[in-house]
C-alpha positions as CSV (number, residue, x, y, z in Angstrom):
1,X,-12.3,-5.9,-7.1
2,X,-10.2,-6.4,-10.4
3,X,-9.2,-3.1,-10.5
4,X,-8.2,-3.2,-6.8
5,X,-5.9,-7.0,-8.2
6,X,-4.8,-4.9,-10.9
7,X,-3.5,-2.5,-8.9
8,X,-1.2,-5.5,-6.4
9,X,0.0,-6.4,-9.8
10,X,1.3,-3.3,-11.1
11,X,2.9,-2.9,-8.2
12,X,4.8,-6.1,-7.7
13,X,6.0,-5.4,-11.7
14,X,7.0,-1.9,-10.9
15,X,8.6,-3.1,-7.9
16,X,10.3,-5.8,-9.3
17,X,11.3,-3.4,-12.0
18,X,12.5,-1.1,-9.8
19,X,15.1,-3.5,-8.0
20,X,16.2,-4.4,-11.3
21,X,16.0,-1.4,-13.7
22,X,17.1,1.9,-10.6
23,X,19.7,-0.1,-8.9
24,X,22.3,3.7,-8.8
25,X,20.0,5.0,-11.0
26,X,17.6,7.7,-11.3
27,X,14.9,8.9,-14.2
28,X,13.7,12.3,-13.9
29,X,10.1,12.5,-14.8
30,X,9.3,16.2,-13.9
31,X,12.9,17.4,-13.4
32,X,13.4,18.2,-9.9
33,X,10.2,17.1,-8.9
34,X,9.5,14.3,-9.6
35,X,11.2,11.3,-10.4
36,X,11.3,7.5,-10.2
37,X,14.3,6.0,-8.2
38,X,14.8,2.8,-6.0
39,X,14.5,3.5,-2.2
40,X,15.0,0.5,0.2
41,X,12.8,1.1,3.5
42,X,12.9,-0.6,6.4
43,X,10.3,1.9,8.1
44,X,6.8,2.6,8.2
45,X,4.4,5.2,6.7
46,X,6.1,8.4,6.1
47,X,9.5,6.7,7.0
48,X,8.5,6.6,10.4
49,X,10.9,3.9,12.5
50,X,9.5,1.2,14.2
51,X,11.6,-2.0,15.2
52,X,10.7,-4.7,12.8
53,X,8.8,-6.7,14.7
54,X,6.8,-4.7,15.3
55,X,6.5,-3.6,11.8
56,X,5.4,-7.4,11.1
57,X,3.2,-7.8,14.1
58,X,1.3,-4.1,13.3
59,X,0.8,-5.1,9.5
60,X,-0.4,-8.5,10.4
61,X,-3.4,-7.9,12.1
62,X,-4.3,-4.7,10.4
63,X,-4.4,-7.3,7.7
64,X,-6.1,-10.1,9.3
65,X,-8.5,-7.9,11.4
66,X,-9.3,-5.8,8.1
67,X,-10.2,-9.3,6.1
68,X,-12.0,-11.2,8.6
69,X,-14.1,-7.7,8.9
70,X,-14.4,-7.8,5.2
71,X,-15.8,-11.7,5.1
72,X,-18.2,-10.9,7.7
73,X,-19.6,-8.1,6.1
74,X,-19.9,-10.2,2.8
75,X,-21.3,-12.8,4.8
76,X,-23.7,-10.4,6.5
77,X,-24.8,-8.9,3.6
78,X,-24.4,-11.0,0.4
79,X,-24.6,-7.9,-1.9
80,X,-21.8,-6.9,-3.9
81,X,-19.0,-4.5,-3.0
82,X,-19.6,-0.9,-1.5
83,X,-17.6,2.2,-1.4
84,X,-16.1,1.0,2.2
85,X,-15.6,-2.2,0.8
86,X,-13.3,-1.2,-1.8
87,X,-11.2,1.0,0.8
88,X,-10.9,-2.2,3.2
89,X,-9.5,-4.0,-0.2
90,X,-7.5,-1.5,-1.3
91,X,-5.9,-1.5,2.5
92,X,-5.3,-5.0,1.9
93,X,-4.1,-5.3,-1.1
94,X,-1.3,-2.4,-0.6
95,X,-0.4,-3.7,3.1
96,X,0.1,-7.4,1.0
97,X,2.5,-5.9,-1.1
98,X,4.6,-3.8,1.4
99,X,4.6,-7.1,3.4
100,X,5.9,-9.4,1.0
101,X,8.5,-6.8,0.4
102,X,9.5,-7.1,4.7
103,X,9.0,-11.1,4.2
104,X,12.0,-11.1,1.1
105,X,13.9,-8.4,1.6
106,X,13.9,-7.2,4.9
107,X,12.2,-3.7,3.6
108,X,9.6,-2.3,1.3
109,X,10.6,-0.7,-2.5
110,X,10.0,2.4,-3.0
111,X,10.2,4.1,-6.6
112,X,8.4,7.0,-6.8
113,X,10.2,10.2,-5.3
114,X,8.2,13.2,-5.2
115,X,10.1,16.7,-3.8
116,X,9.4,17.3,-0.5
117,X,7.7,14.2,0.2
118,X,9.2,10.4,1.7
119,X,9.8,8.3,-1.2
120,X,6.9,6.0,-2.0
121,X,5.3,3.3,-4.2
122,X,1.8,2.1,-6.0
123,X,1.0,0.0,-2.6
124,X,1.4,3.2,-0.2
125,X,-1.3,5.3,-2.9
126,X,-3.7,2.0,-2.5
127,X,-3.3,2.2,1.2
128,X,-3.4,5.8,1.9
129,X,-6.4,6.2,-1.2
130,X,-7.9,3.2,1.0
131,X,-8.0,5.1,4.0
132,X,-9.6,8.0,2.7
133,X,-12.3,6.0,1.1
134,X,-13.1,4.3,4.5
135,X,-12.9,7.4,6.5
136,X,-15.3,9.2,4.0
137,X,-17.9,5.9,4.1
138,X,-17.8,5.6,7.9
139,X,-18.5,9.4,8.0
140,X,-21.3,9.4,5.8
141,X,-23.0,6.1,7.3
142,X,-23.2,8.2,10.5
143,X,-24.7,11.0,9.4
């Protein structure tokens, strides 16, 4: 769990950073490959466009469906944290950032520009890693 808060944090800072520190500017990490730039998108996963309601309305209850489904199952339970635990957070965690990004701004930061690939930021990793992590647990508790 703290590494998952960790994670919302160093992404709000490199976010913040970003609007501040790559406004017309770019810093090549891997030249031509990869570099670190600020992106201002007002789409969805992959850049995907969706009107922004329903942007708001999909985030929302992924949100609120994957946290009450995470309380229940600590309820349930009353263990610590599992593997599909940690992927329900991550989801969280990374769909709390892009949202508060929507909420201010109207769109979500993105800094990290990899060739060949949509721009993207620490919160897309966390949801896309979280997804992976939950598809893996939900395949393995049916085998």
């Amino acid at each position: 769990m703290a590494g998952v808060v960790f994670l919302f944090l160093l992404d709000r800072w490199l976010k913040n950073w970003a609007l501040t520190e790559l406004y017309n500017q770019k810093i090549n990490i891997i030249k031509k490959i990869f570099s670190l730039e600020l992106f201002q998108n007002e789409n969805v996963a992959f850049s995907l466009y969706l009107p922004p309601a329903v942007i708001l309305f999909l985030v929302i209850t992924i949100i609120s469906g994957l946290t009450f489904s995470l309380v229940f199952r600590f309820i349930k339970r009353r263990e610590r944290a599992d593997f599909m635990d940690i992927g329900m957070l991550l989801i969280i965690f990374g769909a709390v950032s892009n949202l508060v990004d929507r909420l201010r701004f109207g769109f979500v930061i993105d800094y990290f520009n990899l060739v060949y690939w949509p721009v993207f930021n620490l919160a897309d990793i966390m949801i896309s890693g979280g997804v992976i992590i939950l598809a893996v647990s939900i395949w393995k508790n049916k085998k």
